[in-house]
C-alpha positions in Angstrom: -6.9 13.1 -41.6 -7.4 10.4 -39.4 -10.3 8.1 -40.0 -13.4 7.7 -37.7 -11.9 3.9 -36.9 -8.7 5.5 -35.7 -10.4 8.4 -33.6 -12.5 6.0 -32.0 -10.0 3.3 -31.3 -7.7 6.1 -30.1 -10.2 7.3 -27.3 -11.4 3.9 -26.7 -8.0 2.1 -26.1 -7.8 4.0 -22.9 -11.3 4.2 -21.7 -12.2 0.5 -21.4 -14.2 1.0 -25.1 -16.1 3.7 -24.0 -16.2 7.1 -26.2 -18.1 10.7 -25.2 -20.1 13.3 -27.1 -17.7 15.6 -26.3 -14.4 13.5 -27.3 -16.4 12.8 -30.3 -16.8 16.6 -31.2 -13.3 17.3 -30.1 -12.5 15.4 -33.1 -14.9 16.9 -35.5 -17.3 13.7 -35.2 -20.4 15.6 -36.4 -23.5 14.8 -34.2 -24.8 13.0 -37.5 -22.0 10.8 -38.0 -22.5 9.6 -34.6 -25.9 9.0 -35.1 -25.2 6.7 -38.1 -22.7 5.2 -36.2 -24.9 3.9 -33.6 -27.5 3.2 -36.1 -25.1 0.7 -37.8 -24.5 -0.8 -34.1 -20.8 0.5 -34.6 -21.7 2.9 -31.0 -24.0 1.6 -28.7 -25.4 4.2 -26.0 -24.6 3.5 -21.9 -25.1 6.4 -20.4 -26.6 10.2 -21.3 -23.2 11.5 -23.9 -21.6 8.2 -23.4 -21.3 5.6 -25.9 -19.9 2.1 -26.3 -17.8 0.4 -29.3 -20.1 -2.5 -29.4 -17.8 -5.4 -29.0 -16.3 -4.1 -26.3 -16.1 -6.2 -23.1 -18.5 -5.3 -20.6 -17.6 -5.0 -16.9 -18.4 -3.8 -13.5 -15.2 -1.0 -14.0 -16.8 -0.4 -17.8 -20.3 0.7 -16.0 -18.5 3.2 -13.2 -16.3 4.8 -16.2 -19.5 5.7 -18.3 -21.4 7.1 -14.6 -18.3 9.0 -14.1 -17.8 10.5 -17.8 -21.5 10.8 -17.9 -21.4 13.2 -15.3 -18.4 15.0 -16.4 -15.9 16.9 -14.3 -15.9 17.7 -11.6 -16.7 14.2 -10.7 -15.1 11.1 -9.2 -16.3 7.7 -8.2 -16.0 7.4 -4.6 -18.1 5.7 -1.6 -18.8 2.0 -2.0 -17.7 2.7 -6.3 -14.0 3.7 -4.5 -14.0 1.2 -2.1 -13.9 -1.5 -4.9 -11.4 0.6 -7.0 -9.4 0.6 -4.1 -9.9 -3.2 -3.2 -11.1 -2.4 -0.1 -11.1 -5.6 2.5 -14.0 -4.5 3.9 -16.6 -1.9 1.6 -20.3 -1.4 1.7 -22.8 -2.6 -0.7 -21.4 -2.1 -4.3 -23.2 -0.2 -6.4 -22.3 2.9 -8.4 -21.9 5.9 -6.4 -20.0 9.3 -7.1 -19.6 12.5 -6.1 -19.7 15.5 -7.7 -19.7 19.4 -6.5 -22.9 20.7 -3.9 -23.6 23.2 -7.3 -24.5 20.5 -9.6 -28.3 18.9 -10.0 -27.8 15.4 -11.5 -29.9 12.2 -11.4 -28.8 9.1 -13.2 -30.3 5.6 -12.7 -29.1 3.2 -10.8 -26.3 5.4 -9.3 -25.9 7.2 -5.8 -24.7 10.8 -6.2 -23.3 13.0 -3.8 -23.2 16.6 -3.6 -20.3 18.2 -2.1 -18.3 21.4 -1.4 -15.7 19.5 -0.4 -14.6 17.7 -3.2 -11.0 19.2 -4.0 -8.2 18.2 -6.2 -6.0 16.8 -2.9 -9.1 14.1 -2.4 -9.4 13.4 -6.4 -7.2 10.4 -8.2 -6.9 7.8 -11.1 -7.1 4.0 -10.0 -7.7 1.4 -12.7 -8.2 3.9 -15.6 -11.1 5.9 -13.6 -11.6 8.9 -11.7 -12.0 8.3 -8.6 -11.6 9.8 -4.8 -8.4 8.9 -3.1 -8.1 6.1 -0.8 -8.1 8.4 2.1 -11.2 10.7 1.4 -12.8 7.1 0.3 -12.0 5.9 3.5 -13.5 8.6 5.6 -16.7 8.7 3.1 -17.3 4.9 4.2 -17.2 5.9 7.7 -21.1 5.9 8.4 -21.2 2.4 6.1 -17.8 0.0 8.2 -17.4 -0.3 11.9 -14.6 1.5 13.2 -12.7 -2.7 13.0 -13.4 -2.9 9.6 -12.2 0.6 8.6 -8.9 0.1 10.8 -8.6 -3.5 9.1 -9.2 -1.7 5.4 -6.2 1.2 6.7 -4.0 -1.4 7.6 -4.1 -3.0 4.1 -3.8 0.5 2.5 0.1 1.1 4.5 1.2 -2.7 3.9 0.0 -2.3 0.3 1.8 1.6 0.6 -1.4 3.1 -1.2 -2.3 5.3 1.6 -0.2 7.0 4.0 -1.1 8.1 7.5 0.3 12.0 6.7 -2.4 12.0 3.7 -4.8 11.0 5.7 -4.6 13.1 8.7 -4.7 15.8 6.0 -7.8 14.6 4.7 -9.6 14.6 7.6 -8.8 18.1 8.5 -10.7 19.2 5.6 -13.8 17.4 5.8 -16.3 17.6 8.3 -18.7 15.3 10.2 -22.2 14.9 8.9 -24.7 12.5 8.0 -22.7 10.4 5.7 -19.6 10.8 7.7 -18.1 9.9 11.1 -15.0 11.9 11.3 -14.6 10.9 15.1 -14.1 7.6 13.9 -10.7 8.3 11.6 -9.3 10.3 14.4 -9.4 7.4 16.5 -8.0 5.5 14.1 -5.5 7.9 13.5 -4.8 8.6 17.2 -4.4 4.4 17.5 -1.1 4.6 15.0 1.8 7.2 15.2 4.6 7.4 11.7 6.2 4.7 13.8 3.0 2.4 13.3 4.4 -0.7 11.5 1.4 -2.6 10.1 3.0 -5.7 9.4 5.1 -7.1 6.4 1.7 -9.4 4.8 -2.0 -9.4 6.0 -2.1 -12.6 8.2 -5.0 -13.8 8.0 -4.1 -15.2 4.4 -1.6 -17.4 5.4 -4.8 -18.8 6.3 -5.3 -19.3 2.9 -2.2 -20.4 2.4 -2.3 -23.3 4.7 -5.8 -24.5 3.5 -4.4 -24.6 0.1 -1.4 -26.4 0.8 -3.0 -28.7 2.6 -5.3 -29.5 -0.9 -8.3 -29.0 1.1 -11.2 -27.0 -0.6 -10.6 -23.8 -0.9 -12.8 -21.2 1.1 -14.4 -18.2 -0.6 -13.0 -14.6 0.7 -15.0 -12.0 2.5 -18.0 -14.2 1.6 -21.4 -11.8 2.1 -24.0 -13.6 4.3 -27.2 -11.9 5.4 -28.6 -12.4 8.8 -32.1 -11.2 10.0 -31.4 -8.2 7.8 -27.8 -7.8 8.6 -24.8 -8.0 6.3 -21.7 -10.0 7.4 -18.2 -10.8 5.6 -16.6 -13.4 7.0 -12.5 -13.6 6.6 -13.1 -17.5 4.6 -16.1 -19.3 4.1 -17.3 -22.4 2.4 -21.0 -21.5 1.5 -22.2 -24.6 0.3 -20.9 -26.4 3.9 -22.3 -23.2 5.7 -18.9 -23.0 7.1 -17.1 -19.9 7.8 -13.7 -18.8 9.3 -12.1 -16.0 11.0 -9.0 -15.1 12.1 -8.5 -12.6 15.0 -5.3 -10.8 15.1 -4.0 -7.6 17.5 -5.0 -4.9 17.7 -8.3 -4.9 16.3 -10.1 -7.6 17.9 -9.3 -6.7 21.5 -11.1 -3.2 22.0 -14.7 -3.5 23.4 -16.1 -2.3 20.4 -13.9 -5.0 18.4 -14.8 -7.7 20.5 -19.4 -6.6 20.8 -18.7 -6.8 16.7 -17.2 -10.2 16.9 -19.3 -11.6 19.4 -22.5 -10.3 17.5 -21.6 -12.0 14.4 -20.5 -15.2 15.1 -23.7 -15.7 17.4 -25.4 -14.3 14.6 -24.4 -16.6 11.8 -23.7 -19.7 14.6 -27.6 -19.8 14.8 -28.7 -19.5 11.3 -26.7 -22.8 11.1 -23.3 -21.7 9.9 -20.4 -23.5 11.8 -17.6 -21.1 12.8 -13.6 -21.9 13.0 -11.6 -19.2 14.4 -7.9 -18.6 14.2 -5.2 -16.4 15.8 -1.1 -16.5 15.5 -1.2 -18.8 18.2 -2.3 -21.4 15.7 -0.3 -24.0 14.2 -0.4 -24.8 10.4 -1.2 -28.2 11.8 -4.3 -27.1 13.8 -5.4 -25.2 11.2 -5.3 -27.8 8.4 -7.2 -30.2 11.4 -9.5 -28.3 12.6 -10.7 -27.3 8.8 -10.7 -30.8 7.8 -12.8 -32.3 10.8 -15.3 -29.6 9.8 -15.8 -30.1 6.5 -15.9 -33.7 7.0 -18.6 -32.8 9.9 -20.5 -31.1 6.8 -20.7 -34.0 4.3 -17.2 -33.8 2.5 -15.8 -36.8 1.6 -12.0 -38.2 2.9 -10.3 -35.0 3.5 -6.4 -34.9 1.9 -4.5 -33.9 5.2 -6.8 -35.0 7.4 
């Protein structure tokens, strides 16, 4: 019979230390056992059923896992949770947020939980260990949270990354519905906007960007940096907080449509007068100008002799 070290290092192993109730009985843990495990701080308690093996290390994924077991199925992480699963480019706020079916009745602190009759096994997944809503359904769930830029930007990585596909999504949206958590108008644009010819591009270009700044050995910038403004949340491309600089870089198609450009506009004005000093990019520019333009600015802000300047 295997020991109570072995039965929890066989469940924890593969649920980033966590162990349930459930798992626990599964194995004919009795409930008192577990109580003098937790007593001698071998368990420590997370969530309602959900326990820790203390020593564990602790992390952001570590606190969605214990929401999402918590809850039990059917459940799955999704919304902003999803979006960070998913390493979304743009994603709302993070915080903890799942959903489960319309049926249920759960309230768990500090997490956002959504009811829905909707939630089906084509729109439920694994990513990083944890149940969690596909990248598609997440992407229409954030559709009331990212402009209708961001969300394209956010597909775009999803087909050059080959984690979403156009054919899934489509799918997905023909089973959901509009409501107040959901623009569905906005994925069929999106959708209508890129044909299985659409070719998203080899790489994301705004990082070569990055690439050039690093080369260059010039500081390096901070990535979709998150600066409030009068209330408003804004995630620049690159930004060096402590310089209150920030950069963008503005490729086709999605910085050209009206709605694209009001966005744009809006939050460069935005952070321009709260004192941040914007640098904007697009293919047209040359490593060169990059690397210059960069430098002067940071020199502008204080910085010392700039290598590549």
């Amino acid at each position: 019979m295997a020991s109570i070290q072995d039965v929890l290092h066989e469940i924890a192993s593969r649920q980033l230390g966590l162990v349930t109730r459930a798992q626990l009985r599964d194995r004919d843990v009795s409930d008192d056992l577990l109580k003098r495990l937790a007593a001698r701080r071998i368990l420590g308690r997370v969530r309602p059923g959900v326990y820790a093996v203390v020593g564990a290390p602790d992390s952001w994924e570590r606190g969605l896992l214990a929401v999402v077991l918590s809850v039990g199925a059917p459940a799955a992480a999704s919304h902003s949770g999803a979006a960070r699963l998913w390493n979304f480019s743009h994603r709302p706020d993070e915080r903890y947020e799942i959903t489960t079916d319309r049926d249920r009745r759960v309230d768990l602190e500090g997490v956002r939980i959504h009811r829905s009759c909707h939630l089906l096994d084509e729109d439920v997944t694994t990513c990083s260990g944890i149940t969690c809503t596909t990248f598609e359904r997440t992407l229409c769930d954030c559709t009331a949270s990212l402009s209708e830029w961001q969300l394209g930007r956010v597909l775009d990585d999803g087909l050059r990354k080959g984690v979403v596909s156009l054919r899934r999504l489509r799918d997905c949206a023909e089973r959901l519905e509009s409501g107040p958590g959901r623009r569905m108008s906005v994925v069929r644009a999106l959708l209508d906007a890129r044909d299985e010819s659409f070719d998203p591009g080899g790489s994301d270009a705004e990082l070569r960007v990055l690439h050039v700044v690093r080369r260059a050995g010039l500081p390096i910038p901070v990535q979709q940096y998150r600066v409030e403004v009068d209330g408003r949340k804004y995630r620049p491309d690159f930004a060096w907080p402590g310089y209150k600089i920030f950069a963008e870089y503005y490729g086709l198609p999605f910085h050209t449509g009206a709605s694209a450009v009001i966005y744009d506009s809006e939050r460069v004005t935005a952070l321009a007068a709260h004192g941040w000093l914007p640098l904007l990019f697009t293919r047209s520019s040359t490593d060169r100008e990059i690397v210059e333009r960069v430098a002067a600015a940071l020199t502008s802000r204080g910085v010392g002799r700039i290598m590549g300047a």
